[in-house]
C-alpha positions as CSV (number, residue, x, y, z in Angstrom):
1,X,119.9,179.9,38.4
2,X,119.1,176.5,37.0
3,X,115.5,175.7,37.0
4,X,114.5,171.9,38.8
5,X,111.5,170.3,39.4
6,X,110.5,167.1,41.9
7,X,110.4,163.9,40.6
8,X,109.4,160.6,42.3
9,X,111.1,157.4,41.5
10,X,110.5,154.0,43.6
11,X,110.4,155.1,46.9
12,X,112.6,158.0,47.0
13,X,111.7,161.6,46.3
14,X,114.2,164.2,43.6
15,X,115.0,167.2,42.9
16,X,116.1,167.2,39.3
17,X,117.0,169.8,36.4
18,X,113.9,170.4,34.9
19,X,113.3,168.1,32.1
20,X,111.5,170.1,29.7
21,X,114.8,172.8,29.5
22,X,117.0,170.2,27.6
23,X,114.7,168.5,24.9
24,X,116.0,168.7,21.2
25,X,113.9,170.3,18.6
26,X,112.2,166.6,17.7
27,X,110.6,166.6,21.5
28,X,112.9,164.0,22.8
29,X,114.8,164.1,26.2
30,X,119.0,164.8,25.7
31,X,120.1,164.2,29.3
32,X,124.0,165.1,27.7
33,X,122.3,168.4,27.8
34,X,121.8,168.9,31.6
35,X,124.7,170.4,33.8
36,X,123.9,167.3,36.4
37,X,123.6,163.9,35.5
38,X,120.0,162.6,35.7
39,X,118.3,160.5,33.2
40,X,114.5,159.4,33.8
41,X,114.6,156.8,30.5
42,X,117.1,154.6,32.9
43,X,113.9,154.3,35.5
44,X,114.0,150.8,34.2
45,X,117.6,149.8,34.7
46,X,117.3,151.4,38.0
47,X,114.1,149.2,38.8
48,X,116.2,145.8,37.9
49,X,118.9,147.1,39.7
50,X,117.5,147.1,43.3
51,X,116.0,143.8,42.4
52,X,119.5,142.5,41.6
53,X,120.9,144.1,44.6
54,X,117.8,142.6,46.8
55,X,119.0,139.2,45.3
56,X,122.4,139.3,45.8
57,X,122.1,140.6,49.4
58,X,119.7,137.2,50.6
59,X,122.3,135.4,48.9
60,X,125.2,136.9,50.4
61,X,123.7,136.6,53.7
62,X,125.5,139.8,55.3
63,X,124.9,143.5,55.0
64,X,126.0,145.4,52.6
65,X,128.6,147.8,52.0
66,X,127.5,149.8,48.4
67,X,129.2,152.2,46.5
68,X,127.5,154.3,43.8
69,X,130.8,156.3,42.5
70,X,129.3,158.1,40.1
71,X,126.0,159.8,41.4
72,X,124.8,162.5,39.7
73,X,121.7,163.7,41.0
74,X,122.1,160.4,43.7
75,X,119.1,158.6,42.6
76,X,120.3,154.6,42.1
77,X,122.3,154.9,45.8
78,X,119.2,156.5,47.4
79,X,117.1,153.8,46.0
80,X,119.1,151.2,47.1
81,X,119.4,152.8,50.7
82,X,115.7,153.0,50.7
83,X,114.4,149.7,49.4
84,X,116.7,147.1,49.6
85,X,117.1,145.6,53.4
86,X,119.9,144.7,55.2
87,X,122.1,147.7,53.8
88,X,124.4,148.7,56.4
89,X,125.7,152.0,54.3
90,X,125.8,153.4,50.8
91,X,128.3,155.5,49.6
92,X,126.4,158.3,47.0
93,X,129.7,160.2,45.2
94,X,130.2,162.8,42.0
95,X,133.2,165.0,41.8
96,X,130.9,167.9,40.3
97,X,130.0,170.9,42.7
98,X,126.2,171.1,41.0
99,X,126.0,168.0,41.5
100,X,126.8,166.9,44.7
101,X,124.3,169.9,45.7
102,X,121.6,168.1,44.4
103,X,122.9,164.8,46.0
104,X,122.7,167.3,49.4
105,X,119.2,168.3,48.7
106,X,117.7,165.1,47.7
107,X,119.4,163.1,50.9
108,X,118.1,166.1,52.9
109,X,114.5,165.1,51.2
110,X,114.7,161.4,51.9
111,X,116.6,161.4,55.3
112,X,118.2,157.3,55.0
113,X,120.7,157.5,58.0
114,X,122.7,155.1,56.5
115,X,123.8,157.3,53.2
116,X,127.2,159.0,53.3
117,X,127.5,161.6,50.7
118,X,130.8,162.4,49.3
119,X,132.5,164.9,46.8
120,X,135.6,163.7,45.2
121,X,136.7,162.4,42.1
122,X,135.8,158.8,41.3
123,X,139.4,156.9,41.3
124,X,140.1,158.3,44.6
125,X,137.4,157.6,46.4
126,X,137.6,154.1,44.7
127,X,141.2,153.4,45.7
128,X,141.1,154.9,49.1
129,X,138.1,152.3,50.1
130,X,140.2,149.3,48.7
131,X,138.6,145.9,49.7
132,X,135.5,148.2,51.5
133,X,132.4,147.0,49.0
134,X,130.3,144.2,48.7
135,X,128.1,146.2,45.5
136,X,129.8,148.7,43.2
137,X,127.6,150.6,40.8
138,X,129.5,152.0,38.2
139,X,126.7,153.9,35.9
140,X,128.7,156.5,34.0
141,X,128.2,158.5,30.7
142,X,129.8,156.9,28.2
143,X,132.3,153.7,29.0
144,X,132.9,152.3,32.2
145,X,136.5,151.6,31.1
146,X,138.5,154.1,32.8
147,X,136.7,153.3,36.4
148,X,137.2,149.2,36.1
149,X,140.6,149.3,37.9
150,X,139.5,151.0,40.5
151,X,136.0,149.8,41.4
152,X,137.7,146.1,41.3
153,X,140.2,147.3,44.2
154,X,137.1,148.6,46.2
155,X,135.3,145.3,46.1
156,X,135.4,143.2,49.1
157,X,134.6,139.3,47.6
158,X,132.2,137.7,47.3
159,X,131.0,140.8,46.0
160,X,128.8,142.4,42.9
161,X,130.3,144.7,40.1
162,X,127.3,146.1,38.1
163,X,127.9,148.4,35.3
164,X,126.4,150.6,32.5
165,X,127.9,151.0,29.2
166,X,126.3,153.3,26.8
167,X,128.9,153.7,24.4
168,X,127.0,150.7,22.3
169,X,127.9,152.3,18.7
170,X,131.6,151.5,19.7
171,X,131.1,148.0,21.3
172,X,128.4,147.3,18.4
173,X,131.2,147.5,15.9
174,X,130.3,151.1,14.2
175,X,133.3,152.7,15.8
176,X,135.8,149.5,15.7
177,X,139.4,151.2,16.3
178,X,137.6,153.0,19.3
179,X,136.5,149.7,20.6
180,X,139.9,148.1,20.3
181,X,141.5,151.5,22.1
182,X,139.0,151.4,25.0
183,X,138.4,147.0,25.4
184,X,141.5,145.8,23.6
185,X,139.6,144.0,21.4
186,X,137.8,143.6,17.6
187,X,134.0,144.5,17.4
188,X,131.8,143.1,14.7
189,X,128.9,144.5,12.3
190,X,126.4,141.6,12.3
191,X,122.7,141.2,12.9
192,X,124.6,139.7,16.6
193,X,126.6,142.8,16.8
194,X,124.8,143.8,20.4
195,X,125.8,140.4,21.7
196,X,129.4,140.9,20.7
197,X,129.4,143.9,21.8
198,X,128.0,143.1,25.5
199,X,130.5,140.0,25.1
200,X,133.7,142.5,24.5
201,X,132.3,144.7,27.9
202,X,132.5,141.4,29.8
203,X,135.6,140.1,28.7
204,X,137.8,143.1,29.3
205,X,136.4,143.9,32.8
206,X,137.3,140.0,33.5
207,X,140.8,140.8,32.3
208,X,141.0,144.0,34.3
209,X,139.6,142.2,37.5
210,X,142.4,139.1,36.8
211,X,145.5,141.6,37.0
212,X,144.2,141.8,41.2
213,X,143.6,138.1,41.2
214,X,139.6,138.5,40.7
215,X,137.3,136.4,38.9
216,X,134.3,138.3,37.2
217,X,131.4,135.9,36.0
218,X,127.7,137.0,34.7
219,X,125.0,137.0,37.3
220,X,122.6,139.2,34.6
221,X,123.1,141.0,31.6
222,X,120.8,143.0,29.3
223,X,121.1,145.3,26.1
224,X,118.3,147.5,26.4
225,X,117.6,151.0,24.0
226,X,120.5,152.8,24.1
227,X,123.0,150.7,26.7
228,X,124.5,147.5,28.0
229,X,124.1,146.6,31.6
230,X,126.0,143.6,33.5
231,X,125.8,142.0,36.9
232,X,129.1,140.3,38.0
233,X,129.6,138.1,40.5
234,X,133.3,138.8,42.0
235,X,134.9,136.2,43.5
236,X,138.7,135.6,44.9
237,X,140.9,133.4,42.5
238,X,139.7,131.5,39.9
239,X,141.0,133.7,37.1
240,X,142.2,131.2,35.4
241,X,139.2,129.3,34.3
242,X,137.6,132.1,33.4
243,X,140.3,133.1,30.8
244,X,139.6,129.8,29.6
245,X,136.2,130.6,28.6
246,X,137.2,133.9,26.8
247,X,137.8,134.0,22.8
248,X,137.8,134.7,19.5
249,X,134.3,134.6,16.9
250,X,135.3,133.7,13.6
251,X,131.9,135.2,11.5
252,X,130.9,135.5,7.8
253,X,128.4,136.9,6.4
254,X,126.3,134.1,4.5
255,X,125.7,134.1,9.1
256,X,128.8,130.6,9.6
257,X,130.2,131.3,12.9
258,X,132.8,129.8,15.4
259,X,134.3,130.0,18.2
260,X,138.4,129.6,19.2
261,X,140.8,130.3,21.8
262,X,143.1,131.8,19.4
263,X,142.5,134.0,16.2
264,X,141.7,131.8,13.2
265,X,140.7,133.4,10.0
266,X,141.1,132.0,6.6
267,X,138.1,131.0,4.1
268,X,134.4,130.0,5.1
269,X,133.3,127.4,3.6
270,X,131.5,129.3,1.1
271,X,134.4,130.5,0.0
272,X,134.2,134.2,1.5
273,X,136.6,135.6,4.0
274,X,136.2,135.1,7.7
275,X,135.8,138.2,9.8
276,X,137.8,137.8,13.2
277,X,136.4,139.7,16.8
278,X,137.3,139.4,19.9
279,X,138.8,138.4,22.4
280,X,135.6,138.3,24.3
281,X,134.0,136.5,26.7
282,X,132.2,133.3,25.3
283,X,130.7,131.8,28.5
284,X,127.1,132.2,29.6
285,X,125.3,135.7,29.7
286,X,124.2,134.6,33.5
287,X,123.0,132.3,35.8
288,X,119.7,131.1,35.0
289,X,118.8,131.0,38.9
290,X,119.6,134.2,39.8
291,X,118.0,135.6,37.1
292,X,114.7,133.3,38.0
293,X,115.2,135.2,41.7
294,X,115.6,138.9,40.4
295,X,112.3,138.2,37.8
296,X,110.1,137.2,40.9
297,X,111.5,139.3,43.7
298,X,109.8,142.1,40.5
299,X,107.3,139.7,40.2
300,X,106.2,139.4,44.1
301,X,108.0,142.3,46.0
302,X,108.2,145.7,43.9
303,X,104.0,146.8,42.8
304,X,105.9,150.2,43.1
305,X,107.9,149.6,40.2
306,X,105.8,151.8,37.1
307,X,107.6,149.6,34.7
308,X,106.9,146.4,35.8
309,X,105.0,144.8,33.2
310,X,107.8,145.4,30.7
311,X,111.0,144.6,33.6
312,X,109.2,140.9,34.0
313,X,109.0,140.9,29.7
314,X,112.5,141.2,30.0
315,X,113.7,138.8,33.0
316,X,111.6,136.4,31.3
317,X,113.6,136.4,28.2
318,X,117.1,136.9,30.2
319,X,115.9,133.9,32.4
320,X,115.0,131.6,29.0
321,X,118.8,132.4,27.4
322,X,120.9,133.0,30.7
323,X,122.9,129.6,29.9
324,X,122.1,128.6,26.2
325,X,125.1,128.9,23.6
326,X,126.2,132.1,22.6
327,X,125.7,134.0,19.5
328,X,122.1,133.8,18.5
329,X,120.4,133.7,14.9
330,X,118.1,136.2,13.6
331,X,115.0,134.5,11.6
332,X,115.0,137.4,9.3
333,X,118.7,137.4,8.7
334,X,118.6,133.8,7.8
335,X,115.9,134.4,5.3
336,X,116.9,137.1,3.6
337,X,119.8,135.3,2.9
338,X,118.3,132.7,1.1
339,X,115.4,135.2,-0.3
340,X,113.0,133.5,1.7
341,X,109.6,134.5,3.4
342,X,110.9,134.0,7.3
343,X,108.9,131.3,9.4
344,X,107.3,132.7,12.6
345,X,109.8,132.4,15.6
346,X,107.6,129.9,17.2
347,X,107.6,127.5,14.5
348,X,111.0,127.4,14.2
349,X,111.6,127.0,17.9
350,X,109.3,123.7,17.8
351,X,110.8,122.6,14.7
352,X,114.2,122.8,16.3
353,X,112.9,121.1,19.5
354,X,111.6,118.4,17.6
355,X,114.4,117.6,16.1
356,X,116.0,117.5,19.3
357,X,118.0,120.4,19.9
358,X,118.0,122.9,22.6
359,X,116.0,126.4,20.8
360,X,115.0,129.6,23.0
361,X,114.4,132.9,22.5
362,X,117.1,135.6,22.8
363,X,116.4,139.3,24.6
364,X,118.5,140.9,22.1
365,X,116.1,140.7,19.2
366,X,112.1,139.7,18.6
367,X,113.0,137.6,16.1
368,X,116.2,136.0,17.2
369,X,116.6,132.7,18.8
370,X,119.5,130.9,20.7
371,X,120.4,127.0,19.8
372,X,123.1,124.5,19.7
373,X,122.1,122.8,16.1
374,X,124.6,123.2,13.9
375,X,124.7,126.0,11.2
376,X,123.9,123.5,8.4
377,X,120.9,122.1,10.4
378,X,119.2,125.7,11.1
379,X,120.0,126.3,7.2
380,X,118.1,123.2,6.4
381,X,115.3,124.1,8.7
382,X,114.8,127.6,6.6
383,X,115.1,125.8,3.7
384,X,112.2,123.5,4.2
């Protein structure tokens, strides 16, 4: 009989596999490991996730309908059924017999009236519930990919996809014919490759959500250890214009980039070959006020959150970039290139600013920065 212990997250209580069964030999954690699902290094994703939900339910100004399809032990729809108001019922699914016993057990421990357990396989549930969501949480092992279809029928607009990816090696370029099989699209190894990555995830669900006449746009996003995570907004129509903002990134390495609606390669003008990627979504990485709102509602509203100091560290930085340019600069890239000692980030942020460009710090890296100068200028900046 598999051993479990009690765990408490937020303000739900869980029984989980016991943790200390599945560490490898180096100490660490391996939740692959466990027969059910449950992973106590996404506590954080989990925290900015019922602060997103919070968010998007005052601004929807109705109750919500919430699917979490793929539950494991239950623990993100519990949470949401326990601390975000106005939730009128959350759906908590997982197709495997363990466990949806532990999603029995742990429902039976936190007894939320308005939490309807189910036990079937994730398309099904997904498609038979067509048009019944107002907040999908797709958190799966590995690629969200093969759900996308589905969770995008379920959603009733205006509505909120959020979504894990933790197949990052792929996304990020180390596994590019995998990418292009799972996204339909290029990956690229740069000191951006995260971005690209994240980009790629967006992109395709937006093409996915297009084929059922749904636009998907970035509310919040955030690359964080081992996974992406995306908020979209999901709206009726408008696919269109945001196809428009979807592309290709012409790159090189001496760090030249741009941007195009159709693949252009051919010659930098260093006189290396251009390295094409894409299509992906180009756009902004969210909207700078909602990410404002989820950063206070953590701020003001959620003392209970353990991680808190390092969830507003992060909303900070997401709230900073949300809407500058895409594709940031690494300081130490740009040095190295040129054999150069690299200027501290927030000299180069002034400099920029002085010089009157836009210059912000990027989430993605601690010594990365977003601006709209042009490549020559930032090289000149480096250069002294």
């Amino acid at each position: 009989m598999m051993r479990t212990q009690r765990v408490r997250e937020g303000r739900v209580e869980l029984e989980v596999p016991e943790l200390e069964s599945f560490r490898a030999p180096s100490g660490d954690f391996v939740p692959s490991l466990t027969p059910v699902f449950y992973n106590p290094h996404m506590e954080f994703s989990r925290d900015i996730g019922v602060a997103a939900v919070r968010v998007f339910g005052r601004r929807a100004g109705r109750r919500l309908r919430i699917c979490d399809p793929l539950a494991g032990v239950g623990v993100r729809g519990l949470r949401y059924a326990a601390e975000v108001e106005g939730v009128e019922e959350v759906v908590v699914n997982d197709a495997s017999e363990e466990a949806f016993g532990f999603l029995r057990r742990n429902l039976s421990l936190n007894p939320l009236p308005h939490v309807i357990p189910r036990h079937e396989e994730a398309h099904l549930l997904l498609w038979s519930c067509r048009r019944s969501f107002q907040v999908v949480d797709l958190d799966p092992f590995g690629s969200p990919s093969p759900f996308l279809e589905a969770s995008c029928a379920s959603l009733s607009p205006p509505a909120m996809l959020a979504l894990t990816a933790t197949d990052t090696a792929c996304l990020a370029g180390v596994y590019p014919l995998a990418c292009l099989r799972k996204y339909g699209a290029l990956p690229v190894r740069a000191e951006y490759s995260h971005e690209a990555g994240m980009r790629i995830l967006i992109g395709f669900c937006q093409r996915v959500a297009g084929i059922q006449g749904l636009s998907l746009l970035p509310l919040l996003c955030h690359s964080t250890r081992h996974y992406f995570r995306v908020y979209l907004l999901c709206r009726r129509g408008g696919v269109r214009e945001v196809l428009r903002e979807q592309g290709y990134l012409s790159s090189c390495v001496c760090g030249r980039r741009s941007f195009s609606r159709r693949p252009e390669g051919g010659t930098c003008e260093c006189g290396r070959r251009r390295e094409i990627s894409g299509p992906m979504w180009l756009g902004r990485l969210g909207e700078g006020g909602f990410v404002e709102e989820v950063r206070r509602t953590v701020e003001v509203e959620a003392s209970d959150f353990r991680l808190r100091s390092q969830e507003l560290r992060l909303l900070e930085l997401c709230a900073e970039e949300a809407e500058a340019p895409p594709f940031f600069y690494d300081s130490h890239a740009m040095a190295r290139r040129g054999s150069l000692s690299p200027p501290r980030l927030e000299r180069i942020l002034e400099g920029l600013r002085d010089r009157g460009y836009r210059a912000v710090r990027t989430h993605f890296s601690p010594t990365g920065f977003r601006t709209d100068a042009p490549f020559e200028e930032v090289q000149r900046f480096f250069r002294g």
